[in-house]
C-alpha positions in Angstrom: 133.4 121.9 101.9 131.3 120.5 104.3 132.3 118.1 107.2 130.8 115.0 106.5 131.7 113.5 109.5 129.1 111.0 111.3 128.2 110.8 114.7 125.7 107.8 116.9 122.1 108.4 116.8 120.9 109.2 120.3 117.6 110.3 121.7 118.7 113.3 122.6 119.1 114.6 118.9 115.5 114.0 118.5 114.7 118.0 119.1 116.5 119.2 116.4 116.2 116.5 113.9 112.3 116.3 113.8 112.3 120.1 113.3 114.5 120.1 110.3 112.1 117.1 109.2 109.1 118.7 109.5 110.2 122.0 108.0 112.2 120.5 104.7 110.9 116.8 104.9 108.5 115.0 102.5 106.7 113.4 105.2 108.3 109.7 104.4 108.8 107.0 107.4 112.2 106.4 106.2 113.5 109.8 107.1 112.0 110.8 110.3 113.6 110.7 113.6 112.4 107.4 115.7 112.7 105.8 112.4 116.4 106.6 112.0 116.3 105.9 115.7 114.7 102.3 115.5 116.6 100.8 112.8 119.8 102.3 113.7 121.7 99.1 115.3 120.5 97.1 112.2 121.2 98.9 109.4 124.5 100.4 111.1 123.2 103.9 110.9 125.0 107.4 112.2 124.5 111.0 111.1 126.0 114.2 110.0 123.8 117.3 111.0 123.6 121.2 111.8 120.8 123.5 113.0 118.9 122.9 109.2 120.3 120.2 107.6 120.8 116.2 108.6 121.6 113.1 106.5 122.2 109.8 107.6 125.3 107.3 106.4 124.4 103.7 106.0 127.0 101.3 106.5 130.2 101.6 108.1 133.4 104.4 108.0 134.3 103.4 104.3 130.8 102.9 102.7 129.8 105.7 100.9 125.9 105.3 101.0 123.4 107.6 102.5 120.4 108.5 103.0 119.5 111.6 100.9 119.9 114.1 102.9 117.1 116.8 104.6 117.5 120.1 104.7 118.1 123.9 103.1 118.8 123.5 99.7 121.9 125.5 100.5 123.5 123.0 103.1 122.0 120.1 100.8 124.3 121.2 97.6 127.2 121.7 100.1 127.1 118.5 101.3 126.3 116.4 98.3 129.8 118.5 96.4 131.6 117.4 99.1 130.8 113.7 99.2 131.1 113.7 95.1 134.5 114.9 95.8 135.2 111.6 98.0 133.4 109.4 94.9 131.9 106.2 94.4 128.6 107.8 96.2 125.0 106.3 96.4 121.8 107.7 97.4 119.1 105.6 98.9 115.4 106.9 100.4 115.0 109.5 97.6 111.9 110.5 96.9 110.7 112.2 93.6 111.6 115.3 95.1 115.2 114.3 96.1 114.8 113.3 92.0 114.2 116.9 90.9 116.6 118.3 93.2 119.8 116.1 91.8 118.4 116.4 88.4 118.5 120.6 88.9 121.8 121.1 90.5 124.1 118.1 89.5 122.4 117.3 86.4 124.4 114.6 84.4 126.3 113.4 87.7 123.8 110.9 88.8 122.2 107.6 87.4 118.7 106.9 89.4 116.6 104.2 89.5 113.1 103.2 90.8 113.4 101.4 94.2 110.1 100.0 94.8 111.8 98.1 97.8 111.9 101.4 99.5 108.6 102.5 98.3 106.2 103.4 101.6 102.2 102.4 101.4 99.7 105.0 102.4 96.3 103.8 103.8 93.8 106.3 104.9 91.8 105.4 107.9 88.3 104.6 106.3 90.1 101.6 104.5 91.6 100.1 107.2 88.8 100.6 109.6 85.5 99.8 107.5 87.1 97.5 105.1 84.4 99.0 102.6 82.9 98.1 99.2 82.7 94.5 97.0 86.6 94.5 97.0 87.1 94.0 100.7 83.9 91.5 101.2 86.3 88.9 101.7 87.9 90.6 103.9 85.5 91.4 106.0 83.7 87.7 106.1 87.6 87.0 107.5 86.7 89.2 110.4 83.7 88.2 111.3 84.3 84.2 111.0 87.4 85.2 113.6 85.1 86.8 116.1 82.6 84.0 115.6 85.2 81.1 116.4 87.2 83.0 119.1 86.8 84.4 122.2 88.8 88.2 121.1 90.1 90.9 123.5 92.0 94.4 122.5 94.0 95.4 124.8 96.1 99.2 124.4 99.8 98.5 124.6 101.6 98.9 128.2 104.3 97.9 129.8 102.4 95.0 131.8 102.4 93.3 128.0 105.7 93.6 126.8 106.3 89.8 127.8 103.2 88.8 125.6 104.4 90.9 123.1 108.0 89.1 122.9 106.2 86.2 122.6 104.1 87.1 119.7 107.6 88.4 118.1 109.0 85.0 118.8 106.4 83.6 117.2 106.6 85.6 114.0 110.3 85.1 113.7 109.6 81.6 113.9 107.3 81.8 111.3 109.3 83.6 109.1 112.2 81.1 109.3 115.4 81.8 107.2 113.7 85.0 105.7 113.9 87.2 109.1 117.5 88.0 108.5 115.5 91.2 106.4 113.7 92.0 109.3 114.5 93.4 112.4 117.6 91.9 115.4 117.0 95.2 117.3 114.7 97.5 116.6 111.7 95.6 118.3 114.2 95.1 121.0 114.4 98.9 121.1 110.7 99.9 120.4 109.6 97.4 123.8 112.5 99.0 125.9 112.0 102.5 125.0 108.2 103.0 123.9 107.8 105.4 126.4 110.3 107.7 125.1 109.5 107.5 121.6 105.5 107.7 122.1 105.2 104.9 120.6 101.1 103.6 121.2 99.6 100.4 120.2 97.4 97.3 120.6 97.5 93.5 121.5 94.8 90.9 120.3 93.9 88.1 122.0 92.5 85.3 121.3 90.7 83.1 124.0 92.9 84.2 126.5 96.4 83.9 124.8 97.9 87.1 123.2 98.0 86.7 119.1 98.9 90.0 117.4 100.6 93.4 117.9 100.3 96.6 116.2 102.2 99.6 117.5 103.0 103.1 115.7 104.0 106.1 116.5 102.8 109.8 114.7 104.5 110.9 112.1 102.5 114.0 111.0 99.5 115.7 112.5 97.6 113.3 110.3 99.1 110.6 109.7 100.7 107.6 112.3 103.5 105.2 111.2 103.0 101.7 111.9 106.5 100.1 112.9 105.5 97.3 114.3 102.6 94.7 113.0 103.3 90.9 114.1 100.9 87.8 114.2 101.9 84.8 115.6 100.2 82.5 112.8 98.3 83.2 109.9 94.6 82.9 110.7 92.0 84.5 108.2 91.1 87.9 109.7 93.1 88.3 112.3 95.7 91.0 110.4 92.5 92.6 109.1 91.1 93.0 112.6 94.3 94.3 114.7 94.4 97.3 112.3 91.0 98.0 112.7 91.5 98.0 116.3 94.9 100.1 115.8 93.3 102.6 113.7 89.7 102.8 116.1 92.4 103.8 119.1 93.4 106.8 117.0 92.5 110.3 117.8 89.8 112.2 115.2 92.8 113.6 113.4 94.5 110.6 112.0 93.3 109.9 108.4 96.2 108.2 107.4 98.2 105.4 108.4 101.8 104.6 106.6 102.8 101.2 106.4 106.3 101.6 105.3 108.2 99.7 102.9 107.7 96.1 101.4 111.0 95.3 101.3 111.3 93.2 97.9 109.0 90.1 99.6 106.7 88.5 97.4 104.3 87.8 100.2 104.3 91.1 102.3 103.9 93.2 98.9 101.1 91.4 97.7 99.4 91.4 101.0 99.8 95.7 100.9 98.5 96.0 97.6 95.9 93.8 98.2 94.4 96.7 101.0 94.3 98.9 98.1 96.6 102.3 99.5 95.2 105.5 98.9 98.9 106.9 97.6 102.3 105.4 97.5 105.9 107.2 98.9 108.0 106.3 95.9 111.8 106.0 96.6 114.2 105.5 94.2 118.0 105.0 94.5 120.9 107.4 93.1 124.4 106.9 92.0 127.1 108.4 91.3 128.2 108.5 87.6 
């Protein structure tokens, strides 16, 4: 059996993890590297890995949920027999692949169900840069009405604007109110103090002199950057419209997607996604153990 023994997440497992992602992955957010990295703290996450295989536990020693793991398909049924053999298991971050795979070598042993929760949106770039066609003509109207009334500046991400970025954060969060226990303690603490190391690129809006809105991301395939960070500081018409434009017009040529991760079960931020029409959805579903 395999050991299914879990160790911290640190940077320096970033090398070996991002290859086994990129050569078995499914090119989800939830499963790559900085992701893991980021959210780590909040979601009490630690991992189990070799040279071509990783999954990551969720919870703490006792729990027995995981994400599903990535990998050889050899390592994978090794280590999924071995965790059945502890029992009670759950899967979480599958995607329709991890489906097929559970449904062809332990058929009968799981129970899985849609997780729209967990679901990731894709956007392609034209979308979030153009805003094209009758459906977006609100949209757009948003955009210009904001750079009518305001005086607006774009300005890339640095270190000289982490301070204006916490105070956009603190703004959000206060915003949010009671519902930011979902969101993240941490892992913007972790994105400002360690952007550098996890390439993580972005922009700050402001408006008449007083910073407003943050987008940072970081790539996640040779086509496509994550965005893990997207904060206003109120809810003006246009402005969320006009930081991803700006996000997406700092990308190189090869960028044509942009993945906005999960919804997370809120009425408002799921509407608000769908409403930018993605081009394809990441759906994740959950597994259990019968």
């Amino acid at each position: 059996m395999l050991d299914t023994k879990t160790t911290t997440i640190n940077l320096g497992q970033e090398e070996n993890i991002s290859r086994i992602y990129h050569a078995y992955g499914y090119g989800d957010s939830a499963h790559s590297f900085r992701s893991i990295y980021i959210w780590a703290k909040d979601m009490s996450l630690s991992i189990c890995f070799s040279d071509s295989f990783y999954a990551v536990k969720i919870g703490d020693d006792v729990s027995s949920t995981w994400m599903f793991p990535v990998g050889s398909e050899e390592k994978k049924i090794e280590f999924i027999s071995s965790l059945l053999a502890e029992g009670n298991l759950k899967f979480k971050y599958m995607t329709i692949e991890d489906v097929y795979f559970l449904q062809q070598h332990f058929s009968g042993r799981f129970v899985m169900d849609p997780a729209p929760d967990d679901s990731e949106y894709i956007y392609d770039r034209n979308t979030i840069e153009n805003l094209p066609g009758g459906s977006f003509a609100s949209k757009r109207n948003y955009v210009k009405q904001l750079l009518r009334d305001h005086d607006v500046e774009t300005r890339i991400f640095s270190s000289e604007l982490i301070s204006d970025v916490a105070q956009i954060s603190r703004a959000w969060s206060s915003c949010k109110g009671k519902d930011t226990f979902i969101f993240d303690q941490f892992a913007s603490k972790i994105i400002l103090s360690e952007y550098d190391k996890l390439d993580i690129t972005g922009v700050v809006i402001y408006l008449d002199d007083a910073p407003c809105a943050v987008i940072l991301g970081y790539r996640l395939e040779d086509n496509t950057v994550d965005c893990c960070v997207q904060k206003t500081d109120s809810y003006l018409h246009g402005l969320q419209y006009y930081m991803r434009q700006e996000f997406s017009r700092m990308q190189p040529p090869e960028i044509e997607f942009f993945n906005w991760e999960e919804d997370l079960g809120i009425e408002g931020l799921r509407t608000a996604k769908q409403y930018m029409h993605p081009c394809s959805m990441i759906h994740m579903y959950t597994g259990r153990q019968t």
